[in-house]
C-alpha positions as CSV (number, residue, x, y, z in Angstrom):
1,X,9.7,136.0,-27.1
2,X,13.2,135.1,-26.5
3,X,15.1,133.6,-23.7
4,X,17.0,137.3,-23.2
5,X,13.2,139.3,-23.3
6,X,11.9,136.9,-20.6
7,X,15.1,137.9,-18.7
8,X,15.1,141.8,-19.6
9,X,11.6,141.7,-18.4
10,X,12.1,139.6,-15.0
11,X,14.8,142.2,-14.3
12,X,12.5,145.0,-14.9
13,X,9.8,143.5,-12.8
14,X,12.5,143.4,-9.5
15,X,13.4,147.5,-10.2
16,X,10.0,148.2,-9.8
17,X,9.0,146.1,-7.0
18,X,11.9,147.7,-5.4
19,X,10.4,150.9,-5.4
20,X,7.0,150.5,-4.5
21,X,5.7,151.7,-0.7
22,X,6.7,149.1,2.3
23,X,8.3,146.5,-0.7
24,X,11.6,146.1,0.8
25,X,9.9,143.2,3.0
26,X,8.7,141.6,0.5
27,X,11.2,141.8,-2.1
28,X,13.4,140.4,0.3
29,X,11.4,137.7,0.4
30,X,10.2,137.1,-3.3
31,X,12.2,134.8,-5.5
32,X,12.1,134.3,-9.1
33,X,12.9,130.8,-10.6
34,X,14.8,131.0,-14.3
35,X,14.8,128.1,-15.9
36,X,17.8,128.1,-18.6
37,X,19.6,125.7,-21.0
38,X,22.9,125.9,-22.2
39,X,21.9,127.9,-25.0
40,X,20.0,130.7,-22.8
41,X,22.9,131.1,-20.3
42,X,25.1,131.9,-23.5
43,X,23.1,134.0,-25.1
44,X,22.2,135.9,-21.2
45,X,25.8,136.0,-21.0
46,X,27.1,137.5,-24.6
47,X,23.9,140.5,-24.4
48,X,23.9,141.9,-20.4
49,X,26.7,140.2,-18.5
50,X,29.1,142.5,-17.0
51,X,32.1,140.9,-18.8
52,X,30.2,141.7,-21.9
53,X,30.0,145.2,-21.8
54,X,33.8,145.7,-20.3
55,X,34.9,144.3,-23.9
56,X,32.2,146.6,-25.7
57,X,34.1,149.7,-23.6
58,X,37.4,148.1,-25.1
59,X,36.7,147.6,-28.3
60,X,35.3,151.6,-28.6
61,X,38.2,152.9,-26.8
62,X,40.1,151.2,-30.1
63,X,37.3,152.9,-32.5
64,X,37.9,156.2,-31.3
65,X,41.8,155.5,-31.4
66,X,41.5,155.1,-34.9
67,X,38.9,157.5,-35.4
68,X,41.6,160.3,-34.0
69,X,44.1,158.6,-36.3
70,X,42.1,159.4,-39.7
71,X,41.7,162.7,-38.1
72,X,45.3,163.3,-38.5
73,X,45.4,163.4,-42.4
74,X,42.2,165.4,-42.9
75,X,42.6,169.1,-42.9
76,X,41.7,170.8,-39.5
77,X,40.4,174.5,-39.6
78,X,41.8,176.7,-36.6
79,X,40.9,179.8,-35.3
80,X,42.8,181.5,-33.0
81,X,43.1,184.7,-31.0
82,X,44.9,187.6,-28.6
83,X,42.6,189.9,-27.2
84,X,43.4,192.8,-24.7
85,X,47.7,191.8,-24.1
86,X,48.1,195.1,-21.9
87,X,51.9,195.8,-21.9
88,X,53.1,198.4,-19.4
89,X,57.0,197.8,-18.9
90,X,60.1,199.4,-18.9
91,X,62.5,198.6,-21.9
92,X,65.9,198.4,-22.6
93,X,66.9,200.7,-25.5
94,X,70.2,200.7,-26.7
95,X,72.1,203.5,-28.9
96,X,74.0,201.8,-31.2
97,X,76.1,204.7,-31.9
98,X,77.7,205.1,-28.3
99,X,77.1,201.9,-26.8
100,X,74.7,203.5,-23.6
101,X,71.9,201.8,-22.7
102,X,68.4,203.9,-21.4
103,X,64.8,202.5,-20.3
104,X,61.9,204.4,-22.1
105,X,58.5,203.0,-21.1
106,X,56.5,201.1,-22.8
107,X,52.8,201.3,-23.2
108,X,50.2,199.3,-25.8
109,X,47.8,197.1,-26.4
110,X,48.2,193.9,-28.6
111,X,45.3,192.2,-30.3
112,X,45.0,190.0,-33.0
113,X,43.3,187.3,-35.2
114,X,44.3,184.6,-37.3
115,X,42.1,181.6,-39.1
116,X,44.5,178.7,-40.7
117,X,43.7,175.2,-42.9
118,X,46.0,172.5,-42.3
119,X,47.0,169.4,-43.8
120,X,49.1,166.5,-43.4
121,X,50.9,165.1,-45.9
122,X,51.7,161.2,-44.7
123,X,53.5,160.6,-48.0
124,X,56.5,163.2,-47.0
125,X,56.0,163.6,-43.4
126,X,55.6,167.7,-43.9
127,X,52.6,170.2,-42.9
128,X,51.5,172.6,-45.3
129,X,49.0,175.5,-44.1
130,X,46.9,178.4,-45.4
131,X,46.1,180.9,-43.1
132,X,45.2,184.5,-42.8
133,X,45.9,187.0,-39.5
134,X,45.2,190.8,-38.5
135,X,47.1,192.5,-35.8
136,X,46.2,195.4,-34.1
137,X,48.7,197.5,-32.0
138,X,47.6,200.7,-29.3
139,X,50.5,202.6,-28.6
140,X,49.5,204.6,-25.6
141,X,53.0,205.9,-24.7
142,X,53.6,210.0,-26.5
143,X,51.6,210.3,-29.2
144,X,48.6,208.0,-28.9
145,X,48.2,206.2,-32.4
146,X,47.1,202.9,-33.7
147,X,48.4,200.3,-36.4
148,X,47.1,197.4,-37.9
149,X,49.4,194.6,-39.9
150,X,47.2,192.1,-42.3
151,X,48.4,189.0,-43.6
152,X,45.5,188.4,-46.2
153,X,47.1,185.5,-47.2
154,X,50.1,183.2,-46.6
155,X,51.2,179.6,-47.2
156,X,53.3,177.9,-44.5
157,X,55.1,174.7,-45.5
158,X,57.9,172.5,-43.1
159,X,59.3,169.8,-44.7
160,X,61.8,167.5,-42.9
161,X,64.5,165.6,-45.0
162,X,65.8,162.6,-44.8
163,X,63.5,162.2,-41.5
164,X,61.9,159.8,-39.4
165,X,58.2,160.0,-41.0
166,X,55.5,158.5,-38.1
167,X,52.7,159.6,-41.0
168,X,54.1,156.9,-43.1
169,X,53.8,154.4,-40.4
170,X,50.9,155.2,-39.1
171,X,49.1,154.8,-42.4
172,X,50.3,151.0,-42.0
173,X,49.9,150.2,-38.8
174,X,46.6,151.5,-37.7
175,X,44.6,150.3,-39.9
176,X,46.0,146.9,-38.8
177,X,45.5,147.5,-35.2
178,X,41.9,148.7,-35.5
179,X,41.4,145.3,-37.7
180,X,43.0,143.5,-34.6
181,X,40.6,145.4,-31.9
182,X,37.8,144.1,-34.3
183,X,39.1,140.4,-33.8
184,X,40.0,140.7,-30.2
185,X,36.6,141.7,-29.5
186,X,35.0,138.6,-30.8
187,X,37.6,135.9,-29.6
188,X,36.7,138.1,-26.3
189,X,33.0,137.5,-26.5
190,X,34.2,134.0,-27.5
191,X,35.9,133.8,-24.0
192,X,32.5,135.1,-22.2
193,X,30.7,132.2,-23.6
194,X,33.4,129.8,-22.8
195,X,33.1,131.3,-19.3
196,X,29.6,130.8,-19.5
197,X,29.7,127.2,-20.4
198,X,32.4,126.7,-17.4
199,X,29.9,128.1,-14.5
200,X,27.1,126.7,-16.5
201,X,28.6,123.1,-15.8
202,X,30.2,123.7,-12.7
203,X,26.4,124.4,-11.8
204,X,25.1,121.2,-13.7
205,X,27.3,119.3,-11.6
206,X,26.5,121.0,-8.3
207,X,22.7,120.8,-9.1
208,X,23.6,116.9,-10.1
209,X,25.2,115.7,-7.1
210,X,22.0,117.3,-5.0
211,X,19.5,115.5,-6.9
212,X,22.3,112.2,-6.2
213,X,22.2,113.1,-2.9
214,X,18.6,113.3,-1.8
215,X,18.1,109.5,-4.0
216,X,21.0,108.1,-1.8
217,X,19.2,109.8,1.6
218,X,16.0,108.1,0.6
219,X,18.0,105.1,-0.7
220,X,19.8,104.6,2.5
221,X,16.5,105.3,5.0
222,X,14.7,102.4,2.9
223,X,18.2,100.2,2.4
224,X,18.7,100.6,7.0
225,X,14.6,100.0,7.1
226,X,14.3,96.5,5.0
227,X,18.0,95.7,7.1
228,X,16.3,96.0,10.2
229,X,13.4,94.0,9.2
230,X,15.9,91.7,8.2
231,X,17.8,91.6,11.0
232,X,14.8,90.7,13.3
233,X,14.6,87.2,11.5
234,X,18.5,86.8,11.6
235,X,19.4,87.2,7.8
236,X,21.4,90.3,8.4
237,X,24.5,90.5,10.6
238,X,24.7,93.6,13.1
239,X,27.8,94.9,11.2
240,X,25.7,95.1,7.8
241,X,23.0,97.0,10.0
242,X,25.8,99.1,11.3
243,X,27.4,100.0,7.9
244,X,23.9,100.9,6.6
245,X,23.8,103.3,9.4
246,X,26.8,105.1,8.3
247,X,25.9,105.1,4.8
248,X,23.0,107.0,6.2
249,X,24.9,109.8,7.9
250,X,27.1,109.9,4.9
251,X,24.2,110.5,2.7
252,X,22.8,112.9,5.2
253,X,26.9,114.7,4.9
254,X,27.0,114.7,1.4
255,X,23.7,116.3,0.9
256,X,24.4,119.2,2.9
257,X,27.9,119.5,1.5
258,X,26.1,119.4,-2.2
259,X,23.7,122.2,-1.1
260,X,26.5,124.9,-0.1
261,X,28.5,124.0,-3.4
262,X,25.6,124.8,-5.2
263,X,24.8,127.6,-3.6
264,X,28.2,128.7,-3.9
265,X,28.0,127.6,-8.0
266,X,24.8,129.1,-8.3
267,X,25.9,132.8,-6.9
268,X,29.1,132.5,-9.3
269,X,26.7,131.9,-12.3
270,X,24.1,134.9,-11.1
271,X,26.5,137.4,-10.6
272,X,28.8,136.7,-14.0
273,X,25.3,136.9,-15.9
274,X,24.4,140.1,-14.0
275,X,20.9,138.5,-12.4
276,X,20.1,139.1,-8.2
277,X,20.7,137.3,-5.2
278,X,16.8,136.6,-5.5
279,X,16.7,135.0,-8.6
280,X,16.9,130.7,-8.7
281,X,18.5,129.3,-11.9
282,X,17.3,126.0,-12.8
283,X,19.4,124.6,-15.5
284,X,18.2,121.7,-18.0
285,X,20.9,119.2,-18.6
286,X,22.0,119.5,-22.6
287,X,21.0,116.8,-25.3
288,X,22.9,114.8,-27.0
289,X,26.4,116.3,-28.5
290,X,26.3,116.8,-32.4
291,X,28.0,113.9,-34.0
292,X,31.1,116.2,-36.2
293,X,34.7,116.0,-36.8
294,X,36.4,118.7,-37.4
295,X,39.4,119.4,-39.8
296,X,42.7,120.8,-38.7
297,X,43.9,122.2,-42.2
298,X,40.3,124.2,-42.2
299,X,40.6,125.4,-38.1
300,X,44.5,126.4,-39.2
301,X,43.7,127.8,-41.9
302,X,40.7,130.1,-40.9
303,X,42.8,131.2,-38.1
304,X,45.6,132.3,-40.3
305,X,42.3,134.9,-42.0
306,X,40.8,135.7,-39.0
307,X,43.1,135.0,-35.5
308,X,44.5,138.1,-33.5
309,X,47.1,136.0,-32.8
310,X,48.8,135.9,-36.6
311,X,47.9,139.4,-37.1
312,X,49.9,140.4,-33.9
313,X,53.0,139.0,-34.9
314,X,52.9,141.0,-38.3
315,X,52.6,143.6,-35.8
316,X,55.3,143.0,-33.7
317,X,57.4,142.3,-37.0
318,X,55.9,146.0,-38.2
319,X,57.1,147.5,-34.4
320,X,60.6,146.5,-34.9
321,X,61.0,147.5,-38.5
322,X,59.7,150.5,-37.6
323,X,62.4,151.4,-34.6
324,X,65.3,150.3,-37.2
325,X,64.2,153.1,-39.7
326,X,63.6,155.7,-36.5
327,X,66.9,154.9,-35.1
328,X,68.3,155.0,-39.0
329,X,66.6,158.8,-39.5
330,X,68.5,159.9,-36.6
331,X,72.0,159.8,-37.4
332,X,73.9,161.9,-40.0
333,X,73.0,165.4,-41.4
334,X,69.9,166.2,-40.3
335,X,67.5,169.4,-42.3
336,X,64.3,171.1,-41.9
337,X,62.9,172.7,-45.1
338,X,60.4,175.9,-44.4
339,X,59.0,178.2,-46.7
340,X,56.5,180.9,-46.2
341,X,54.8,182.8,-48.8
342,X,51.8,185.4,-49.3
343,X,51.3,189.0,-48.7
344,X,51.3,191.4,-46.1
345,X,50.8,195.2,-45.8
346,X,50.3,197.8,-42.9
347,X,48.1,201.1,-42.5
348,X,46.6,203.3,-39.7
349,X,43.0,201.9,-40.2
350,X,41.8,198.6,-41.9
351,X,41.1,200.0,-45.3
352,X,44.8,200.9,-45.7
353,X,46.0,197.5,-44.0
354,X,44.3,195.5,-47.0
355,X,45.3,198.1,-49.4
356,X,47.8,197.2,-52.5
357,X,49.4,194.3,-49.6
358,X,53.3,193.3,-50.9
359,X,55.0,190.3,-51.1
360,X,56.5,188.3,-48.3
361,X,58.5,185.2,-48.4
362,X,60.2,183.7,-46.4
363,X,62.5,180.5,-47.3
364,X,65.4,178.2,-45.3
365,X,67.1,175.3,-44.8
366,X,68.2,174.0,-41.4
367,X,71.0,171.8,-40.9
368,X,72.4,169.5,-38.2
369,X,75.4,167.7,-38.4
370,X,77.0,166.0,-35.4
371,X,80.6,166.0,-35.5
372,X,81.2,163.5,-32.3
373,X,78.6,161.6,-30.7
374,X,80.7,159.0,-29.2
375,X,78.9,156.3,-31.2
376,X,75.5,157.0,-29.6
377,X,73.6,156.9,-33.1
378,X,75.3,154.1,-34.3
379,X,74.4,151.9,-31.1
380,X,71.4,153.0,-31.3
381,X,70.7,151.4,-34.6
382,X,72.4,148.2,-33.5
383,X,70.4,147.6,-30.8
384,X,67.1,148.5,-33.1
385,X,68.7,145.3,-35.8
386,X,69.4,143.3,-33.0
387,X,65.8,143.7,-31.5
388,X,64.3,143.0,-34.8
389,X,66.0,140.0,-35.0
390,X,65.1,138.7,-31.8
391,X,61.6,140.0,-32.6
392,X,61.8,137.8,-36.1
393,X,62.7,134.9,-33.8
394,X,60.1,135.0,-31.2
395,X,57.5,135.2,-33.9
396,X,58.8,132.3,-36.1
397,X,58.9,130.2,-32.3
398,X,55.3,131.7,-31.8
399,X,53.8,130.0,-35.4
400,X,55.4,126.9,-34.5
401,X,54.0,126.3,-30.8
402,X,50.4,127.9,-31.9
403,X,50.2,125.2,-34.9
404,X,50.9,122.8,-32.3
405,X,48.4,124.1,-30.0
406,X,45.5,124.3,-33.1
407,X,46.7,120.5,-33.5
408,X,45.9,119.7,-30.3
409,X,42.7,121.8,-29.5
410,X,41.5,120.1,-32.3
411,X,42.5,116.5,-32.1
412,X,41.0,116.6,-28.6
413,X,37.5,118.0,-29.8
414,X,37.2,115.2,-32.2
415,X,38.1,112.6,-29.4
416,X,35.8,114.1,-27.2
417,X,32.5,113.2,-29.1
418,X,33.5,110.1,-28.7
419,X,34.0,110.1,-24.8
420,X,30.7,111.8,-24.5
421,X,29.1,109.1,-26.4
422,X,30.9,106.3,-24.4
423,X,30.2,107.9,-21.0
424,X,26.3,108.5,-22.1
425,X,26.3,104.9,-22.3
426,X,27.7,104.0,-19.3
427,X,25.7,106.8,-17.3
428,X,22.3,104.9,-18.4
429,X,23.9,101.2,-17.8
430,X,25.2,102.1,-14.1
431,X,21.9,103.7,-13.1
432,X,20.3,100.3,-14.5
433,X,23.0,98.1,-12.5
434,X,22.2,100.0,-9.3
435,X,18.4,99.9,-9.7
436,X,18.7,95.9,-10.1
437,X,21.2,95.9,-6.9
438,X,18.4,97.5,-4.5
439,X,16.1,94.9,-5.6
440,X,18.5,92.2,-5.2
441,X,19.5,93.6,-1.3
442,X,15.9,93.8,-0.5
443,X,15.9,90.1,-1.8
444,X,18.2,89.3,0.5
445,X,21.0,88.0,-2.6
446,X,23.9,90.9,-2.3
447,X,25.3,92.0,0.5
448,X,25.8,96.6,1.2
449,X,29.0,96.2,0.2
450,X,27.5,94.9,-3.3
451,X,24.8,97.6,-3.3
452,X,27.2,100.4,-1.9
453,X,29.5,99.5,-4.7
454,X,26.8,99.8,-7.6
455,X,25.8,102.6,-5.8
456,X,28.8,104.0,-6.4
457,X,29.8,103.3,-10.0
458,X,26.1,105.1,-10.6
459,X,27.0,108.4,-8.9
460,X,30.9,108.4,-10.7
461,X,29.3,107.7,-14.0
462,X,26.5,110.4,-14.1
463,X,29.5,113.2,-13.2
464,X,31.5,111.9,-15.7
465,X,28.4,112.0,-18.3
466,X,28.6,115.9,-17.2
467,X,32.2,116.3,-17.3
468,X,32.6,114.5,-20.3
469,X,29.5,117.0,-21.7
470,X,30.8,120.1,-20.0
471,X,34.6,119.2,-21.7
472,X,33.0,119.1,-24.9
473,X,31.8,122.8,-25.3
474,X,34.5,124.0,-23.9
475,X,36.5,122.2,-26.3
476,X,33.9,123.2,-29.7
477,X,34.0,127.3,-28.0
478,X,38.2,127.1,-28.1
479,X,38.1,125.9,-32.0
480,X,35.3,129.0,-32.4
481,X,38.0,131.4,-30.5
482,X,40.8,130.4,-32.5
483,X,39.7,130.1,-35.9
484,X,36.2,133.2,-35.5
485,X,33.7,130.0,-36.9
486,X,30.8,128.5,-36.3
487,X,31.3,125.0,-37.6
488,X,27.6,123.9,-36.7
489,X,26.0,126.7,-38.8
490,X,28.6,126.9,-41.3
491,X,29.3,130.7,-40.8
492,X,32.1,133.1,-39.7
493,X,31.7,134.9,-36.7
494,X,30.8,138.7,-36.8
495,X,28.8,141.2,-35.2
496,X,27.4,144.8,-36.7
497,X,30.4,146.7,-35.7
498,X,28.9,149.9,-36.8
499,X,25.9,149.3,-34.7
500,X,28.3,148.5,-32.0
501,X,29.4,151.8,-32.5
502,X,26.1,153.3,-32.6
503,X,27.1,154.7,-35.9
C-alpha cells in the first residue's frame, strides 16, 4: 500500500470518528502522527491538495472550450416552434387608389414548425442549411377559414466576400491553445510540487532547529553543572559561570521560539496538502542528492517541444496577425452573398399544402461601400501593423531573456550538487568538532567561548546542509517545469489526459 492509501485511509478514519455519538471530545483530543519523506509529501501534494484540484478545474474549463470549438464545424440539428401567437389588433389598411387610410380588425392564430441542419463551412466563412417548415394560419375575423403554407424543402446559403473569416482562424488557433492548456497544466502540477518541496523544507528546518535546540538546553544544563563544580575548586572564573548562565536562558529562548516556527511551518504544510489540524507530520530528512549534470542544449531544447512559454509567443505572433487581416476585411466594398432555394406550396388542409409544391428561389448580393470615413479604416489597419510589430518585438526580447534564464536555472543546478556535497561534509565535521569541544570544557582545556563557538559552527552547518538540500530540489523541479522532464527516470512528463477528463 502506498504512501497516498495510508493517507486516504487516515483521512477516512477522522470522518468517521467525527460522526460517532459523544466523539467531538475525543476527536478533539486524538492526534494522528504521519510520518513522510520528501517523496510522500509530493506525491500527497500532486493527488488531494487543494492547489491540485484548482488546476484540474482549469485545465477542464480549457477542454470544454475546445470541446464547444469542434462543435462549431459539426452540423447542429434544430427544431424550432410558434404555437398559439393570438393576434387581436387593429390594422392600418390603406387604398392605394385614393390615398385614405381605414382600420379593419384583425383576428388569427399563428402556428408553425420548422426542423433545419446546419453546417459550417471554416474554409469560406459561410453557413449553409437544410431545413423544412409548416405554417398554419386561423383567420377568425368574417369568414372563419384556415391555411397552411409548407416549405417541404429549402436550402439556405450566406456567404460573405472578401470578409473577415474567424472560422479560418479558429481552426488555427484552438487547437494550439488546447495544446497550451495541456502544458500549463503540468508545468502547474510542476509548481505544486515545487511548493511542496518549499514547505516541506521550511518544515525540515523548523523540525531541525528544535531537535538543535533541546541538544543545546541539555548541552548548556550539563556545560553550567561541570562549571559549577568547577568553580568550587577555583578553575572557573565567575564570569565564565555567568556566561554559561546565559547561554542557558538563550537555549531555553531559542527552544520556545523553534517550537512556534514549527508550529507555524507545520500548519502551512497541513493545510496546502489538505490534512487536519489533528494530524502531526513527521518528516525524514532526504538522502544523499543524485550525483548528475545536466545539459543546457537538451533542457533548451526540450523546452522549445514542450514549454508553454514558446508556444505562447507563436500565439501572441498568431493574435496580431490575426487583428491585421480583421482590420484589412473591414475596409473597402463590402458583400453578403445569400441564396435560398426549394419549394413551397399552400392549400386549405395539409394534403393540398404538400400537393404538386412550386419552386422558390430566392438569390442576392449585398453591397457596402463607404464613400468617406475620414480615414477610420485605414487607421485602423495601421495601428493593427504597428501592434504586430511591437508584438514581433516583445517576442524576439522574450526568447532572448528565457535562453538566458534556461542558462542560468541550469548552470546553478549543476553547481548545486556540488554545494550539497561540500556542505554534507562540513555538517558531519562540525558536529564532530563540537562533540570533541564538550569533552575538552569538561577537561578543563577550552574555555565557553571556545565551546560556544564550536557550538555554533555545528548549528550554522546542519541548516546549511538543509538549505543547501532544500535549494537543490527546488532547483532539479524548475529544470522539470521548464523543459516537461524527468531527467532521473529518463522520461517526459505526462498524465492520462483523457482520464483527466473522465472520458
Amino acid at each position: 500500500m502506498n504512501f497516498y492509501k495510508k493517507a486516504q485511509i487516515l483521512l477516512l478514519l477522522t470522518a468517521v470518528l467525527t460522526t460517532l455519538p459523544g466523539s467531538e471530545k475525543l476527536y478533539s483530543q486524538e492526534r494522528y502522527t504521519l510520518k513522510m519523506s520528501l517523496e510522500d509529501v509530493i506525491l500527497t501534494a500532486t493527488e488531494q491538495s487543494p492547489n491540485a484540484l484548482i488546476n484540474k478545474h482549469n485545465f477542464l474549463v480549457s477542454y470544454w472550450q475546445n470541446r464547444s470549438y469542434k462543435a462549431l464545424f459539426l452540423p447542429s440539428l434544430n427544431l424550432s416552434a410558434t404555437i398559439g401567437n393570438y393576434n387581436r389588433s387593429l390594422v392600418a389598411l390603406q387604398n392605394y387608389e385614393t390615398g385614405e387610410i381605414n382600420y379593419r380588425v384583425n383576428n388569427n392564430m399563428h402556428n408553425s414548425l420548422s426542423l433545419s441542419l446546419r453546417q459550417n463551412i471554416a474554409l469560406t466563412g459561410g453557413t449553409v442549411s437544410l431545413s423544412t417548415s409548416l405554417n398554419r394560419l386561423d383567420q377568425f375575423s368574417g369568414t372563419e377559414s384556415v391555411l397552411y403554407n409548407s416549405q417541404p424543402v429549402y436550402i439556405n446559403y450566406s456567404q460573405p466576400i472578401k470578409a473577415y473569416n474567424a472560422f479560418k482562424w479558429q481552426k488555427i488557433t484552438e487547437p494550439k491553445e488546447f495544446e497550451n492548456a495541456k502544458r500549463r497544466y503540468l508545468e502547474n502540477m510542476e509548481d505544486v510540487k515545487q511548493r511542496a518541496i518549499s514547505l516541506f523544507f521550511e518544515v525540515l528546518t523548523a523540525q531541525s532547529n528544535l531537535e538543535l535546540s533541546k541538544m543545546n538546553l541539555a548541552s548548556s544544563e550539563l556545560s553550567l553543572k561541570i562549571a559549577e563544580e568547577r568553580f568550587e575548586i577555583g578553575s572557573v572564573t565567575y564570569n565564565e559561570i555567568l556566561q554559561l548562565r546565559l547561554n542557558l536562558n538563550n537555549s531555553k529562548l531559542a527552544l520556545g521560539d523553534n517550537q512556534v516556527a514549527l508550529d507555524i511551518s507545520m500548519a502551512s504544510l497541513r493545510t496546502f496538502l489538505g490534512f487536519n489540524d489533528n494530524t502531526v507530520i513527521e518528516l525524514a530528512m532526504p538522502g544523499e542528492v543524485p550525483e548528475m549534470l545536466i545539459s543546457f542544449d537538451e533542457v533548451y531544447d526540450r523546452s522549445l517541444e514542450s514549454s508553454s512559454f514558446f508556444l505562447d509567443k507563436e500565439l501572441a505572433l498568431l493574435s496580431a496577425k490575426q487583428e491585421v487581416e480583421k482590420a484589412k476585411s473591414g475596409t473597402g466594398l463590402q458583400a453578403d452573398l445569400f441564396a435560398t432555394l426549394g419549394f413551397t406550396q399552400k392549400g386549405s388542409d395539409l394534403g393540398t399544402a404538400y400537393k404538386s409544391p412550386i419552386d422558390q428561389e430566392i438569390v442576392g448580393l449585398r453591397l457596402t461601400l463607404p464613400i468617406l470615413d475620414w480615414g477610420l479604416g485605414k487607421g485602423k489597419v495601421k495601428l493593427a501593423l504597428s501592434r504586430e510589430e511591437v508584438a514581433k518585438a516583445q517576442v524576439e526580447q522574450a526568447l532572448i531573456q528565457n535562453r538566458q534564464d534556461v542558462l542560468i536555472k541550469v548552470m546553478r543546478f549543476n553547481k548545486q550538487n556540488i554545494q550539497c556535497r561540500t556542505s554534507a561534509e562540513a555538517d558531519s565535521i562540525a558536529r564532530i568538532s563540537y562533540n570533541i569541544s564538550q569533552e575538552r570544557f569538561r577537561n578543563g582545556t577550552i574555555s565557553i567561548l571556545e565551546l560556544n563557538d564550536a557550538q555554533t559552527r555545528k548549528d550554522n552547518a546542519v541548516q546549511r546542509y538543509i538549505s543547501d538540500l532544500g535549494s537543490y530540489w527546488k532547483y532539479y523541479y524548475d529544470i522539470r517545469r521548464i523543459s516537461l522532464y524527468d531527467y532521473l527516470t529518463g522520461k517526459e512528463i505526462t498524465v492520462d489526459f483523457e482520464r483527466l477528463t473522465g472520458n
